[in-house]
C-alpha positions in Angstrom: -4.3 14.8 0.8 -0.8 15.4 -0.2 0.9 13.9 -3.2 5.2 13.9 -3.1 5.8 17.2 -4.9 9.4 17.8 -6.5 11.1 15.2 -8.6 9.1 12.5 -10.4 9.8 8.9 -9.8 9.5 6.3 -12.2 7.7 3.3 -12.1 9.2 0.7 -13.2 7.2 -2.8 -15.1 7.9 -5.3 -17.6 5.2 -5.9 -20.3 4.6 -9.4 -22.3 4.8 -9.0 -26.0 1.0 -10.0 -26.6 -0.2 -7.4 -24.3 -2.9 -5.5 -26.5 -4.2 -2.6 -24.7 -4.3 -4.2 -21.3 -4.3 -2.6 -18.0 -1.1 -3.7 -15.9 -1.0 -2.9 -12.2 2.2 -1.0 -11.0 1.2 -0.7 -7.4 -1.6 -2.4 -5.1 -1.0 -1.0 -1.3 -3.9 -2.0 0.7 -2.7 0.0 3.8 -3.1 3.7 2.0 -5.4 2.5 -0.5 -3.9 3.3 -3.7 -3.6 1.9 -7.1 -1.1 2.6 -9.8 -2.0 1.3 -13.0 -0.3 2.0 -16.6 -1.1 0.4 -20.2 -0.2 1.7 -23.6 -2.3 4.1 -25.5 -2.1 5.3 -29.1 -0.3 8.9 -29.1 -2.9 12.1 -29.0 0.2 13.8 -31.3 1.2 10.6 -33.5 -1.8 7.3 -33.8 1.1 5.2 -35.5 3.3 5.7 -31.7 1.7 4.6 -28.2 2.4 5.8 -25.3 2.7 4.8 -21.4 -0.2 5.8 -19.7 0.2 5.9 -16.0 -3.6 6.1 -13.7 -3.2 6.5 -9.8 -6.2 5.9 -8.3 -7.0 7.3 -4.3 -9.4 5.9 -2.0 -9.5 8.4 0.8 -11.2 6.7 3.5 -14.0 8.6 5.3 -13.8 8.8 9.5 -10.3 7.3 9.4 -8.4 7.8 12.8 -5.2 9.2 13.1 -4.1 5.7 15.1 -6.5 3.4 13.3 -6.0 0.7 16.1 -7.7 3.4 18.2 -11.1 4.4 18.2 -10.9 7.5 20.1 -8.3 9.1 18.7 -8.8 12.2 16.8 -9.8 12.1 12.7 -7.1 12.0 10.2 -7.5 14.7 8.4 -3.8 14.6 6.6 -3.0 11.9 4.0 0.4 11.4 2.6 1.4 9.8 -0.6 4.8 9.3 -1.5 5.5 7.4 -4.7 9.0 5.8 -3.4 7.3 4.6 -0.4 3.9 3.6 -2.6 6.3 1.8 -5.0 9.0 0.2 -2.6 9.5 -3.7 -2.9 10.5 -5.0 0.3 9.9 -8.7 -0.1 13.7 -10.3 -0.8 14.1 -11.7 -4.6 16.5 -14.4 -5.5 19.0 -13.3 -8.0 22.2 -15.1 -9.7 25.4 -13.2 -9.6 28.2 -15.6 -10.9 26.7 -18.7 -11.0 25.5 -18.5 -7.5 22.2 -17.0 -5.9 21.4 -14.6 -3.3 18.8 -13.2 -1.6 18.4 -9.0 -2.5 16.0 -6.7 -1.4 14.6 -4.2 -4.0 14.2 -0.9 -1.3 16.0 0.6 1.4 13.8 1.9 3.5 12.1 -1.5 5.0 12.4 -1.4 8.5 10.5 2.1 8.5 7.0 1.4 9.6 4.4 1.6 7.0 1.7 4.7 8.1 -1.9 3.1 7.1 -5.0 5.0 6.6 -6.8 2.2 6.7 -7.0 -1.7 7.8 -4.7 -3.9 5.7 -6.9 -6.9 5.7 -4.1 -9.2 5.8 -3.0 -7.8 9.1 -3.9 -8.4 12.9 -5.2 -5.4 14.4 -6.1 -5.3 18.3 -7.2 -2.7 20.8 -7.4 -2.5 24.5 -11.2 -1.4 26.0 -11.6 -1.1 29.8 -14.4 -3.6 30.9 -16.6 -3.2 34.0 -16.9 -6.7 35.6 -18.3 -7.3 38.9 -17.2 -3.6 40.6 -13.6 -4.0 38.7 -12.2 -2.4 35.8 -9.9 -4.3 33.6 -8.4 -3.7 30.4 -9.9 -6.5 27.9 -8.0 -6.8 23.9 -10.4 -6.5 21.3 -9.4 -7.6 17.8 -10.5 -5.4 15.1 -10.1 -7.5 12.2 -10.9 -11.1 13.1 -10.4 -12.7 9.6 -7.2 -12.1 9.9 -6.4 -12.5 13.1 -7.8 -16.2 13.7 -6.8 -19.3 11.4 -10.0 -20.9 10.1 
């Protein structure tokens, strides 16, 4: 797997005062199955000065499928991980500007589609099969992920 080489980006959080040597998590994407973590830890150089301890954790899965919808496509045997894409907040935020609020978007790059190495559970997935049925072939959608494809 490949990790963005060149310039570092940083990852942004705010802490609570009364966090004590807690864990926060920075980044929790579900479709490439990473997780960026940081917490404070008491200086190797300095014990009276902490420092930022960031932890990115890869699950690479095993037999993934370049088109994961597909069964029979070929093994993905690349995986990219770009921090700006890892770290991007797409969801819009309210924020007040002169008394009045609108609606802003934390990332630029929203409308490019996400590559995932893996099912996001809280997505529908589907696949086309061809089905033999009574001497005719037809083309039958399968969902891959029921749970979250079907309301309870």
């Amino acid at each position: 797997f490949l990790l963005d080489p060149g310039t570092a980006y940083p990852v942004l959080a705010g802490y609570p005062q009364d966090s004590e040597n807690k864990e926060h998590v920075l980044v929790n994407n579900k479709c490439q199955c990473v997780t960026v973590t940081s917490k404070f830890v008491p200086s190797k150089e300095n014990p009276d000065e902490e420092i930022l301890e960031r932890n990115i954790r890869i699950l690479v899965p095993l037999k993934a499928r370049e088109n994961i919808s597909d069964p029979m496509s070929p093994l993905r045997t690349t995986f990219v991980y770009r921090m700006t894409e890892l770290c991007k907040k797409c969801n819009p935020v309210e924020i007040e500007l002169g008394g009045e609020i609108y609606q802003a978007q934390q990332s630029t790059s929203c409308n490019e589609p996400e590559t995932c190495y893996t099912y996001n559970r809280d997505k529908c997935y589907t696949t086309t099969f061809p089905f033999l049925y009574h001497g005719e072939t037809r083309d039958v959608k399968a969902v891959l992920t029921p749970a979250s494809c079907y309301a309870d």
